[in-house]
C-alpha atoms as one frame of an Amber mdcrd trajectory, in Angstrom:
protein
  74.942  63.121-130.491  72.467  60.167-129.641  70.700  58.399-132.363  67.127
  60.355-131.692  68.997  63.748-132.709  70.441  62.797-135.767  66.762  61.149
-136.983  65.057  64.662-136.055  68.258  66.506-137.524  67.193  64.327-140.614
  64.031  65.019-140.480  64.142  68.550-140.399  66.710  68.547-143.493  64.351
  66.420-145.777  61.114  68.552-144.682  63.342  71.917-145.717  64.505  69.936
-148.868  60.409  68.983-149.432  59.428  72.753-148.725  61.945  74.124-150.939
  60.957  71.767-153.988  57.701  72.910-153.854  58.205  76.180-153.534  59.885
  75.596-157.231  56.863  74.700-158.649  54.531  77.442-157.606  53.702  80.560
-159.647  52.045  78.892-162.719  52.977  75.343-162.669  56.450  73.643-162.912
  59.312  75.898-163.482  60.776  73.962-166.375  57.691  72.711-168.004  56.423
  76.230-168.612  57.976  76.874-172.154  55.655  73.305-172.901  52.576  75.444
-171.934  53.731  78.528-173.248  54.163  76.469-176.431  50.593  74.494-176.247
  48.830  78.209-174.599  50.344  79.748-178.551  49.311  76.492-180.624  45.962
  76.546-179.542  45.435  80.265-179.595  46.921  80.923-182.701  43.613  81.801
-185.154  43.601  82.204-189.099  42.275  79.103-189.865  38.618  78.657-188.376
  38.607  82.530-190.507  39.385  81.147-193.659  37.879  77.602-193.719  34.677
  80.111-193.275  35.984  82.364-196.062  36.180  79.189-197.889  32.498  78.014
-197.458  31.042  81.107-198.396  32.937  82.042-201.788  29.859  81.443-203.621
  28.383  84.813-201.601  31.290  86.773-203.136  30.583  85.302-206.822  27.334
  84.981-207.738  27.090  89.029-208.294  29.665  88.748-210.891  28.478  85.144
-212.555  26.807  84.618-215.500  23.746  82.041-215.769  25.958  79.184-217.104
  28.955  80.119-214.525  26.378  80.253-211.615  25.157  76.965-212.133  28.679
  75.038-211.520  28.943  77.784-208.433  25.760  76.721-207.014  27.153  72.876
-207.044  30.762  74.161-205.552  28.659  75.714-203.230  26.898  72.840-202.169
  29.986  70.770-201.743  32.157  73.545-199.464  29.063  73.685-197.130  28.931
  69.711-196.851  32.657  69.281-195.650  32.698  72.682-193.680  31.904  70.940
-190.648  34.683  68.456-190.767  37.066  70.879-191.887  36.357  72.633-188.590
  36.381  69.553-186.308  40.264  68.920-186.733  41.187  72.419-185.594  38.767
  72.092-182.419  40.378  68.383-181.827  44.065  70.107-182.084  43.069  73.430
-179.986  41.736  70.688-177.381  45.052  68.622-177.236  46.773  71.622-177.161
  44.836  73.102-173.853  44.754  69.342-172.570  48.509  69.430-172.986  48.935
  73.008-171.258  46.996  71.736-168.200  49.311  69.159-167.861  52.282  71.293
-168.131  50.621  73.862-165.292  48.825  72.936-162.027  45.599  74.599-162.750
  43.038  71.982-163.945  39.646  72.901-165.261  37.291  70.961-166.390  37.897
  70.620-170.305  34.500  68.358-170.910  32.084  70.534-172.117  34.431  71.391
-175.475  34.289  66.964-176.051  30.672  67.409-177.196  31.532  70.067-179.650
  34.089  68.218-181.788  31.645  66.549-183.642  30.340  62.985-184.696  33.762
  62.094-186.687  35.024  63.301-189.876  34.243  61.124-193.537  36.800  60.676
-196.019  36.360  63.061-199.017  38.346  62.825-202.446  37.475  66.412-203.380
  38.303  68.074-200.373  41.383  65.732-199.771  40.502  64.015-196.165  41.478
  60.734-196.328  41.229  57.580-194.443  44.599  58.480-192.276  42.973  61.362
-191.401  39.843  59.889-190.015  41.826  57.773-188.553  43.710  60.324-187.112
  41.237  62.141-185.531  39.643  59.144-183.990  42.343  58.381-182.532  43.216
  61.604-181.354  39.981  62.194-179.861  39.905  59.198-178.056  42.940  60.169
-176.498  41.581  63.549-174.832  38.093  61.224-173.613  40.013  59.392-171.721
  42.558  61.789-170.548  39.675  64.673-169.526  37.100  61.933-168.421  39.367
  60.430-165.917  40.584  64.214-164.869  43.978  63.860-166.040  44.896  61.254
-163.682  47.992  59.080-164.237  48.761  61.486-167.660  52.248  63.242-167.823
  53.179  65.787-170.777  55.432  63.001-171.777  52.924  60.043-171.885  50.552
  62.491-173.828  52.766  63.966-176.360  54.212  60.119-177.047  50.449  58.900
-177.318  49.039  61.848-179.378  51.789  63.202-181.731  50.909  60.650-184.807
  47.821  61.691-184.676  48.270  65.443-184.410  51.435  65.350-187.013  48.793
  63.722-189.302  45.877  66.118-188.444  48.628  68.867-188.725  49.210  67.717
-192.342  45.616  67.771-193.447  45.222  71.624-191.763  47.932  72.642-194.257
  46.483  70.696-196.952  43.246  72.088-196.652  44.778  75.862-196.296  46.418
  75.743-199.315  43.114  74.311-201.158  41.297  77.796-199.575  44.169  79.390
-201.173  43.492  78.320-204.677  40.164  78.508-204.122  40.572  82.007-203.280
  42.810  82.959-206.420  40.263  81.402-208.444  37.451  83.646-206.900  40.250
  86.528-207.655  40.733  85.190-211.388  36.569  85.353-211.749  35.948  88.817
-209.901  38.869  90.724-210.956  38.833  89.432-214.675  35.705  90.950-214.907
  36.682  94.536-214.676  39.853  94.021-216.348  38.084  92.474-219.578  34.919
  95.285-219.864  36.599  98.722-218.616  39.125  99.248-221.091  36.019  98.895
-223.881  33.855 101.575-221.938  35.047 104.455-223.754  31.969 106.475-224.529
  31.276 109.621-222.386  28.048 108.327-220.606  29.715 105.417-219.348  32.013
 108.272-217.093  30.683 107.730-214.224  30.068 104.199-214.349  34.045 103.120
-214.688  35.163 105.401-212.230  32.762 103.394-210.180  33.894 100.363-211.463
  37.691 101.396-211.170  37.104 102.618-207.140  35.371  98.849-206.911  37.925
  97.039-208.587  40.735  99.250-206.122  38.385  97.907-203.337  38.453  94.332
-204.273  42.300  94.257-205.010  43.318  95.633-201.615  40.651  92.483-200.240
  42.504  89.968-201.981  45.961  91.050-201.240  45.098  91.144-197.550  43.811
  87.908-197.594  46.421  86.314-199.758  49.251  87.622-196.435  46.695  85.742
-194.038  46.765  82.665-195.517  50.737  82.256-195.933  50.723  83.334-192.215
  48.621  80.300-191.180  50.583  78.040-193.115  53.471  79.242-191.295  51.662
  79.131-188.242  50.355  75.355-188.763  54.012  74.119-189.950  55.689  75.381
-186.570  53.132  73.944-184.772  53.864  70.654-186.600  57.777  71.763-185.744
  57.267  72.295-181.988  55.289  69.473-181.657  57.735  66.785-183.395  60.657
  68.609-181.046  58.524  67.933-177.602  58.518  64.061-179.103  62.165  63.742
-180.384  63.265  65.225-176.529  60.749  63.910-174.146  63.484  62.572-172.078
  65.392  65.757-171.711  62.256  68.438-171.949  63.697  69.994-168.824  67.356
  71.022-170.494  68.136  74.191-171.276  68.063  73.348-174.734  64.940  71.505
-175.045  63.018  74.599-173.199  65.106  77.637-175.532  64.085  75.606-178.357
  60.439  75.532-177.322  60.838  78.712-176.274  61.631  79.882-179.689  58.341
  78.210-180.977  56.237  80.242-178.637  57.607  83.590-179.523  57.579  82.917
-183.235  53.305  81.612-183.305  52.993  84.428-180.868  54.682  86.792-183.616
  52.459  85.372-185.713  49.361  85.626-184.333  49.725  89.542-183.968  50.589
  89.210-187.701  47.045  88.237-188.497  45.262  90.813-186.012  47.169  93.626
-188.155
């Protein structure tokens, strides 16, 4: 066999070997990245908390019926202050649901053009003592979304999952933290609003004993019913996003710890794992 057949022979081998490696990476993007979009598809996807930091803002609305003059005053200025950091509170879940569909593109071979959702994260958050943002988390989101400018405003050029998770995860670990923070702040709020509303009914019905206050207790009683079945709901959702925010935080500080090895078996059960469980727990909250 001359020289010229064994180049073609070659030739032909590396073009099959070319063929065949692309052929891996069809259907959806590469083979063994897809548990890191499955993972980053769940995170962003996974709800509760845009619900509640709304819930949140508007507890005054479920108050004031049940207020008295002096109470409503101190509502009114609670009131004031939820509505003032609402917008912040808000900004680092669209910054994280961003990342997360950044980081899913990059996982995938679709691209889309992610732009449009820059110019609705906001001006920047402002550190608050009451609400508990800090400086770090300021910082944080700065940073963060200065990462996804320059990754979607250059079309995701020269950016690998493994560049992005190294140069966001701080950030997100940190906005992560404040997300939890700030649930568990809703939740107090919340059994404060419960303390209020439900203290109420449990204070005045026992002394409406005469007969021509009948029908206004069994009212009362079917409201109070009402209200308790509200609050018990609520109280499930929020210990569902906490769970939800803290695997996130999980899954997320796994992809960094293995971002040499993110195609083992291990690394992509493991991230598997995370999917399944925020996808469990997303069809928790829809219940």
């Amino acid at each position: 066999m001359d020289i010229r057949s064994i180049a073609q022979r070659f030739l032909l081998v590396l073009a099959a070997a070319l063929l065949l490696a692309s052929c891996a990476t069809t259907g959806g993007g590469p083979v063994s990245l897809a548990e890191v979009r499955e993972f980053a598809d769940a995170s962003a996807k996974l709800g509760g908390y845009a619900e509640l930091s709304k819930r949140y803002r508007d507890t005054y609305e479920r108050e004031q019926p049940y207020l008295s003059p002096a109470a409503d005053r101190i509502a009114k200025e609670n009131d004031a202050r939820r509505k003032a950091v609402y917008d912040d509170f808000l900004s680092i879940q669209k910054s994280l649901v961003l990342y997360m569909q950044t980081l899913s593109l990059l996982a995938g071979e679709t691209r889309y053009d992610l732009s449009a959702q820059l110019d609705d994260l906001g001006n920047g958050l402002k550190a608050n003592s009451e609400s508990g943002l800090q400086q770090r988390h300021v910082a944080a989101y700065t940073g963060l979304t200065r990462l996804l400018t320059r990754v979607i405003a250059s079309g995701y050029q020269g950016r690998s999952v493994e560049t992005m998770v190294r140069d966001g995860d701080a950030d997100v670990q940190v906005l992560l933290e404040a997300m939890i923070a700030l649930t568990r702040l809703y939740a107090k709020t919340n059994e404060n609003e419960k303390k209020t509303i439900l203290g109420i009914f449990d204070v005045e019905i026992p002394f409406s004993t005469k007969n021509s206050d009948r029908m206004l207790v069994t009212l009362a009683k079917v409201h109070y019913l009402s209200k308790s079945t509200e609050y018990k709901l609520i109280d499930k959702r929020y210990d569902l996003a906490l769970q939800g925010l803290t695997t996130v935080a999980l899954g997320h500080q796994k992809m960094r710890e293995n971002l040499n090895k993110l195609t083992a078996d291990e690394t992509r059960k493991m991230l598997a794992a995370y999917g399944r469980d925020l996808r469990a727990l997303r069809d928790a909250m829809s219940e």
